[in-house]
N, C-alpha and C positions, 0 to 999 in steps of 0.2 A: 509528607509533602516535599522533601527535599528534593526528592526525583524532578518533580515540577519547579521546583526553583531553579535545578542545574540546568535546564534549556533557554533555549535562544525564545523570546516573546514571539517571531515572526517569521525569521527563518527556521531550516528544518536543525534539529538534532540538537547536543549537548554544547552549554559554551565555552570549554574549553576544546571544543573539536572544529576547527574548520580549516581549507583547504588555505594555504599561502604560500605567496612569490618570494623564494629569498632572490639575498642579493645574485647569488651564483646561478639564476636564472633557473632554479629548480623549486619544482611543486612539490610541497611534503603538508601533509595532512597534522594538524596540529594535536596535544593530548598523548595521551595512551589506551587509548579505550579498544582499538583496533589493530590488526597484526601489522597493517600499512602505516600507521602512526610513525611521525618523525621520521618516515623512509626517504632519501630523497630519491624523485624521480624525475630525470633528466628526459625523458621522453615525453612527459605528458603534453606540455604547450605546444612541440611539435608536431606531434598526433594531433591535436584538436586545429593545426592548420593547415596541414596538410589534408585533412578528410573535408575541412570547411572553404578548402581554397581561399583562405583570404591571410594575412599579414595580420596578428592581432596586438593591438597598439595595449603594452600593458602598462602605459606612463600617467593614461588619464582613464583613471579603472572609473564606473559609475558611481558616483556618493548616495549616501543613502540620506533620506529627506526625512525629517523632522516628522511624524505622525501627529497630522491635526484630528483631536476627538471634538465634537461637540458636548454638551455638557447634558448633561444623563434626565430622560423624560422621565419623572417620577411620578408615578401614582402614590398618592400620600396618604391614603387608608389601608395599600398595602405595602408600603416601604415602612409604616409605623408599628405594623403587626410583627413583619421580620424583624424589626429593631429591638423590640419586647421578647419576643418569644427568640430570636436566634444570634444572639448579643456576640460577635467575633465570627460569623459565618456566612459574610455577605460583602461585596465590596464595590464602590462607586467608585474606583481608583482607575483615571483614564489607561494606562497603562495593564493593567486587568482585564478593564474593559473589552478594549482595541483586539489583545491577544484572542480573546473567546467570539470575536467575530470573525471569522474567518479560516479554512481548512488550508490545503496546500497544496492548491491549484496553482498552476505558475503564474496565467495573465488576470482571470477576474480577483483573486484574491492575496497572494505572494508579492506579485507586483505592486499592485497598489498599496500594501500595506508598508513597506519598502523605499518606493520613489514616489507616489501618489499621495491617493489618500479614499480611506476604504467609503464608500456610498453612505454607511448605515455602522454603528456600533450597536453594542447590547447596551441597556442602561442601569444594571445592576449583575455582579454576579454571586451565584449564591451557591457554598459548596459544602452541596449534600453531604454528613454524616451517617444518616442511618434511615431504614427505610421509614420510619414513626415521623423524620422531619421529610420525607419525598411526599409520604402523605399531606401532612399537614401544609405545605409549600403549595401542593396543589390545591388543595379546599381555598388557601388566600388567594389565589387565582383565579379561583372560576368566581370566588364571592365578591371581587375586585376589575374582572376584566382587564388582567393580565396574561400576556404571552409569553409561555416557557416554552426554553429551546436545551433539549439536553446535549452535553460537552460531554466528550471521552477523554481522546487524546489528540483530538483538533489534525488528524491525518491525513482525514478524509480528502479525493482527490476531485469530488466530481459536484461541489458547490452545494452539498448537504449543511453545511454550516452560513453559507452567503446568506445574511438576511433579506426577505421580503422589503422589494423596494414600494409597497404601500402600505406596510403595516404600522397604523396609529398607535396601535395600545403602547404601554411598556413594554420592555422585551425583558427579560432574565434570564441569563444563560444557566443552568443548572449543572455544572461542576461535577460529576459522580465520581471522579477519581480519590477523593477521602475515603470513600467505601472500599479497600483494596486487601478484604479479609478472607482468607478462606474460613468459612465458618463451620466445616465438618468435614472429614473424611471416612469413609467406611470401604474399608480394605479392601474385604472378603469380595464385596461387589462392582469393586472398583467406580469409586462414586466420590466426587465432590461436590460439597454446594460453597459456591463460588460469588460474591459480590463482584457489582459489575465494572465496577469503577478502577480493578485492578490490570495493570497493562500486561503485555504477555512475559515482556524478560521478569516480570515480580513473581507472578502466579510460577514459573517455570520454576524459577531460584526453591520460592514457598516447599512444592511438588518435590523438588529433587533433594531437599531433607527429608523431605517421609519416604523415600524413595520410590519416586512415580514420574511422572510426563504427560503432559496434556497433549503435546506432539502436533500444536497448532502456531506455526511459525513463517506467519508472512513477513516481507521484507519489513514491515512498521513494526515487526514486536516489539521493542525497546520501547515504543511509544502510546501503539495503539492499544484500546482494552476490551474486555470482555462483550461490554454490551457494545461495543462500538463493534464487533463485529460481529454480532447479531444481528446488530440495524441494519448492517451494511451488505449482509449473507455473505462474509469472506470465507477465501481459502488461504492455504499455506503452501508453501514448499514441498511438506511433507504431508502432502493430502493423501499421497497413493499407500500411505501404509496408516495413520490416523485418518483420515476424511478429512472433506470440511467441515464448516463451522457446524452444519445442518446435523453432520453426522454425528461429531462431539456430544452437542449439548442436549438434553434429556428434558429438563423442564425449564421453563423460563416464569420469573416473577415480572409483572408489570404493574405499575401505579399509574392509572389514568382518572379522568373527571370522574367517571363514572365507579367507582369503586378501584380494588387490588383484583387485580386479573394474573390468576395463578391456574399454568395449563395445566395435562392432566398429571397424573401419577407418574414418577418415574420410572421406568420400566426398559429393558432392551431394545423394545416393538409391544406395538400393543394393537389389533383392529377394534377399534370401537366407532366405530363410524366417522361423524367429519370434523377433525379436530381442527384449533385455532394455532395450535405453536406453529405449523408452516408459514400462517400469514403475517408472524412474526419477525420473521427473517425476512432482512430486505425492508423492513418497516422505515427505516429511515428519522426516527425522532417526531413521527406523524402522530403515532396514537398517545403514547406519554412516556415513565419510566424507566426504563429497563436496572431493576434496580438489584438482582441476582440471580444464575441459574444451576440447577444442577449439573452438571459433566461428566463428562465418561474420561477417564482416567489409564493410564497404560501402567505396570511395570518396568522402571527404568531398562534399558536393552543392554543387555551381559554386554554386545559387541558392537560397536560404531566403525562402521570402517568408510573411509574416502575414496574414491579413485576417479579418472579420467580419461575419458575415452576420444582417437583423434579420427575423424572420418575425409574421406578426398574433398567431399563437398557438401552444401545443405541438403539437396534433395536423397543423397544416400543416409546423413543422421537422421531424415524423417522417416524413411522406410524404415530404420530399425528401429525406432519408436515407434512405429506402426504396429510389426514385428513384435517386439517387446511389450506392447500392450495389451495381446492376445496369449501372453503366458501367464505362470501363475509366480513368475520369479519378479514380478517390479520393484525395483527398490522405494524404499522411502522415499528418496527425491532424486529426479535426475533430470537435467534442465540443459539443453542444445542450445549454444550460442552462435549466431553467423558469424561470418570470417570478417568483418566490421569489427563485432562488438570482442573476438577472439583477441584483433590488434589493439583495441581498446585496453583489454586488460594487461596486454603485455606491457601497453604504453604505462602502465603503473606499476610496475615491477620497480624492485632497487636497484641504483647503478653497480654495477659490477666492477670489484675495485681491484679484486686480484687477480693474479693472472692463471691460477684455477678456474675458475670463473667463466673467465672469460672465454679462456679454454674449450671447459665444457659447452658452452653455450654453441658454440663453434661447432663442437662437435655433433651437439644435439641437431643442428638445421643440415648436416652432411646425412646425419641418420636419415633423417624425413625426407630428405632431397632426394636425395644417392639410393639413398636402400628401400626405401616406404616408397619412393616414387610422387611423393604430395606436391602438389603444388602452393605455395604457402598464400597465395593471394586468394586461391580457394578453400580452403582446408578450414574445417570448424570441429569446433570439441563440445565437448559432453562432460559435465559434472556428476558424479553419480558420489549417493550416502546411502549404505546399509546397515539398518537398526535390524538386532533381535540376538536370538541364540546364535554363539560361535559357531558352531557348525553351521545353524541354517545360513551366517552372512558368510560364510566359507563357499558352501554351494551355491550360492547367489552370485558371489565375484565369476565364478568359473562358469557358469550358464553366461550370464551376459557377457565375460569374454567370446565366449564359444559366438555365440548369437550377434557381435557385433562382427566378428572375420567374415560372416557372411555376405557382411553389407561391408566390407573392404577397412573397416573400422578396427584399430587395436589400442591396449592401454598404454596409457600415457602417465601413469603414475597418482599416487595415491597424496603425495607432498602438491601438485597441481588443483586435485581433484578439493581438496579439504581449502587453498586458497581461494578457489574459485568460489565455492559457497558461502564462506565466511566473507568475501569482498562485496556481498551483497548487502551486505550494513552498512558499509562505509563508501560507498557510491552514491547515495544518495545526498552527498557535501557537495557534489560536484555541481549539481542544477546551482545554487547559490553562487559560487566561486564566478562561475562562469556568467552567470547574469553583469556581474561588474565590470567583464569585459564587453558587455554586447549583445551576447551569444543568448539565446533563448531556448529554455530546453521543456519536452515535454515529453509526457507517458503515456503510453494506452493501453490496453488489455484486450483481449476477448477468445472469445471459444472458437474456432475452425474447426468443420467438421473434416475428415484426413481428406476427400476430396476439393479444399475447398483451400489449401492452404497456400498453397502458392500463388493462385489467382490475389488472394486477401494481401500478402507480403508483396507483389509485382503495384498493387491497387496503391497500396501507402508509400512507396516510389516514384510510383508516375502523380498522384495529386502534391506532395511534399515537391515536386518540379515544379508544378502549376505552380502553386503558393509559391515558390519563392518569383517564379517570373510575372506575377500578377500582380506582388508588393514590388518590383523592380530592388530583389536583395542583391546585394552583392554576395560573391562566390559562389558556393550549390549547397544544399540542404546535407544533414545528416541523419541516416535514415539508419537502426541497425534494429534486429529481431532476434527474441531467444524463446524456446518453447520452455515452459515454467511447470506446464502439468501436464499429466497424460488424461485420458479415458480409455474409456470402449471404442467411441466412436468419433474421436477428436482431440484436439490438444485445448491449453492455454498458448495462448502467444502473447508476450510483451513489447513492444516497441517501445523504442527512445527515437524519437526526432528533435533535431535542435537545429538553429538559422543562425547567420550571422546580420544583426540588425537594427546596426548604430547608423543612427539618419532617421530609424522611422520609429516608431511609436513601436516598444516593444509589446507590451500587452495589446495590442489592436492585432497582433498580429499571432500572439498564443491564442487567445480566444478563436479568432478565427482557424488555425492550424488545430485543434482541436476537434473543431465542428465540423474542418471540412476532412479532417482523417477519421471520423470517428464515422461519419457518414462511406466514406471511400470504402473504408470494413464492412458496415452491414450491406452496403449495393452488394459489395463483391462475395457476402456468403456466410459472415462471421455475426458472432451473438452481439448485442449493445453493450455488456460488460461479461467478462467472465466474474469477477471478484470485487469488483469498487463500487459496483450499485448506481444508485441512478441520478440522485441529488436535485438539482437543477440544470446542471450543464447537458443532462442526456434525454431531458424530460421529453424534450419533441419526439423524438428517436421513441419513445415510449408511447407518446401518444396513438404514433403511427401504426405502431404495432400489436396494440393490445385492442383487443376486441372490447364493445360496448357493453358487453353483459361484463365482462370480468373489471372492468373499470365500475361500473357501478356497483359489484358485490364488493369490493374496497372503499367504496364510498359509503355502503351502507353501515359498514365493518367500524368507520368516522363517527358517521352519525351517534351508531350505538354506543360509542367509550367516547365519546369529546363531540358534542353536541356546539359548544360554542366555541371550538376550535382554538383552545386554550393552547394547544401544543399546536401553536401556528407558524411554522415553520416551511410548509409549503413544497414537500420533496416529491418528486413519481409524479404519480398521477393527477396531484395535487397544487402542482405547479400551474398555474393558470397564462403565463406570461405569454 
């Protein structure tokens, strides 16, 4: 439990890490946990004003408000039951509370927890040791008419954790991050069975003493866990060479009202007709449990190699992900950033003190200038990681070298390429930092099909213009995109937009930048999520699009395993608001 102890209750990440202003007007990331830690960086405040147009006042930063809980609605034939039977594994402590209501949405949930105050707490929470007390937690529930709501690592982006604002019963959040055991390995078939409660940097560390890799590493692994992206159907970074979560995991345990729901057999592939593990994925904390699975496992890779690739402009690094997607060389992860979020990261780079340094750096913009021909207010890169045998990441560098000259693309160095992936941990400080000045930042995801991507990226541009002239913000939106996965027939794309939005109700105005970009995506062609699921924030979005027969085979799917709606939580389809 100590991992749980070192984070922040409401903001994101570890509390000895967060972003601050020294006096010398530079932003350095607090800790050591990260290659950026204690870096100072002289550019950053400047970047984030100059893209935001505005003068940002950092003398009267935001305070953060007191969290008012209400006092916990107990049901007292089953608060007495856990009290007997589960003596140290449960807790009414508003502080406990507060934390397990809520994911890390920026306006319905982050905000409010922060400068507000949240709608609804949990009023007990209770953390699951072993599947024998998942059972028994649930029978006091249905015998009690209690609502259990299962907790991972509270990451979630899309209001799978927001409670139901009508729901009378008790609530108890159920905890599963106790469970964080690999309980077996078998080598030969490369197979683990995996408790769900453990997060990814734990199960990785576990894995990489026996020497193996689960090879499932979205930007939350530090925090998020196994079942948590189950429920959620994630992917990772490194999908194109592990898969996603779908593909990983091999059988899944579930504890619901209705008995232990254990899929079939473990196996590579199996046709046996119409199985239930798909309808698992994506479940959302709807049906009950998720209490371990088995997984498919890798041998650690002889070779890891880094590199960076610099293209003239976006639409030439998409063609060669295009390109690149119809070979059989993709790497593990390779992830396109626009010339936005390109300057972004440079703005976090360390100040340059010698006069090497400084030098080089000189030298390096005459290369790109002079001799590459780039235009630097156009120009975006390419992060690429290749896992496997030396030789095969040998021939892997030199095919995609070869493959990117084509599309005017060439390397830009392996010392870049290995920053750029690793700063993907350590950017997620910045949403928090930046709220106390103002600034309101948010994320989105989804799938473009390669026809469809530019339309989607011009879509969340011209509405993020609306939104800001419709709240009457001051200066202009910040708008940037990076492709995060490949396919056959389409990418991942992520955006970051952030406002400047002192004067007006910051969360009135995340919520709605949310709904009206998330909407601007599927008009203009793009899926509801690639990876973060559905929650409550996307539910409409879902309604709209799922047919009546397949909404009601998931209701039936309800009916059969939680008839009285014990894991009332209310996510997808189920969302009635």
């Amino acid at each position: 439990m100590s991992q749980v102890n070192d984070r922040w209750d409401h903001a994101w990440g570890y509390r000895d890490t967060q972003l601050e202003l020294g006096p010398d007007g530079h932003v350095r990331l607090s800790g050591r946990r990260y290659e950026i830690s204690g870096v100072p960086m002289p550019g950053f405040l400047s970047f984030c004003e100059e893209s935001l147009g505005v003068k940002l006042d950092t003398t009267h930063l935001r305070e953060e408000v007191p969290l008012a809980v209400a006092a916990p609605n107990k049901n007292a034939e089953f608060c007495q039951a856990v009290e007997q039977e589960f003596a140290g594994d449960y807790s009414y402590d508003d502080r406990a509370r507060a934390a397990h209501s809520h994911g890390q949405a920026t306006g319905d949930e982050v905000f409010q927890a922060l400068y507000g105050q949240l709608p609804r707490v949990v009023d007990m929470v209770f953390y699951c040791k072993s599947e024998v007390a998942a059972k028994r937690l649930t029978e006091l529930a249905v015998a009690n008419n209690v609502c259990l709501v299962p907790y991972g690592g509270g990451t979630n982006v899309t209001g799978c954790l927001t409670l139901p604002s009508g729901e009378t019963r008790m609530i108890v959040a159920v905890d599963m991050r106790p469970m964080d055991k690999i309980e077996w390995i078998h080598r030969q078939n490369r197979q683990a069975c995996v408790q769900a409660g453990i997060t990814g940097a734990e199960l990785e560390r576990k894995l990489r003493l026996e020497g193996f890799t689960c090879g499932h590493e979205p930007d939350s692994q530090e925090f998020s866990t196994l079942g948590g992206w189950i429920s959620t159907n994630a992917s990772g970074m490194k999908r194109n060479r592990y898969g996603a979560i779908e593909d990983i995991v091999e059988q899944i345990f579930l504890v619901t009202p209705n008995g232990e729901l254990e899929t079939m057999d473990k196996f590579p592939r199996q046709s046996a007709g119409v199985q239930v593990k798909p309808c698992l994925f994506g479940s959302e904390g709807n049906f009950g449990l998720i209490t371990k699975a088995v997984i498919r496992i890798r041998e650690l890779p002889e070779a890891t190699e880094y590199q960076s690739l610099i293209f003239p402009n976006f639409v030439r690094g998409v063609e060669f992900l295009r390109a690149l997607s119809g070979t059989s060389f993709v790497p593990a992860s390779i992830r396109l950033v626009d010339n936005m979020q390109f300057r972004f990261g440079h703005a976090l780079k360390a100040m340059e003190t010698s006069q090497l340094a400084v030098a080089k750096s000189k030298l390096q913009k005459v290369f790109l200038t002079s001799v590459k021909g780039v235009d630097l207010g156009q120009m975006c890169v390419a992060t690429v990681v290749m896992e496997g045998r030396a030789a095969e990441v040998a021939a892997q560098e030199k095919l995609i070298g070869q493959l990117a000259g084509e599309y005017q693309g060439f390397f830009a160095g392996g010392g870049n390429g290995k920053r750029g992936y690793n700063l993907t941990f350590a950017i997620a400080y910045i949403r928090d930092f930046m709220t106390k000045m103002h600034v309101m930042g948010e994320t989105l995801e989804t799938t473009a099909p390669w026809d469809k991507i530019h339309d989607i990226c011009e879509a969340v541009k011209d509405e993020a213009e609306r939104i800001h002239a419709d709240f009457g913000l001051s200066g202009k939106p910040f708008v940037s995109y990076r492709v995060t996965q490949l396919y056959t027939s389409g990418i991942c794309v992520y955006f970051t937009y952030a406002a400047y939005t002192r004067g007006h109700d910051g969360a009135e105005i995340a919520v709605a930048a949310d709904q009206r970009l998330r909407h601007a995506i599927v008009r203009s062609g793009g899926a509801i999520s690639n990876h973060h699921g559905i929650g409550k924030f996307r539910s409409k979005l879902l309604h709209e699009r799922m047919s009546q027969p397949n909404v009601e085979i998931v209701e039936a799917m309800k009916q059969k395993l939680d008839a009285d709606n014990v894991f009332g939580i209310a996510n997808g389809v189920f969302d009635r608001r």
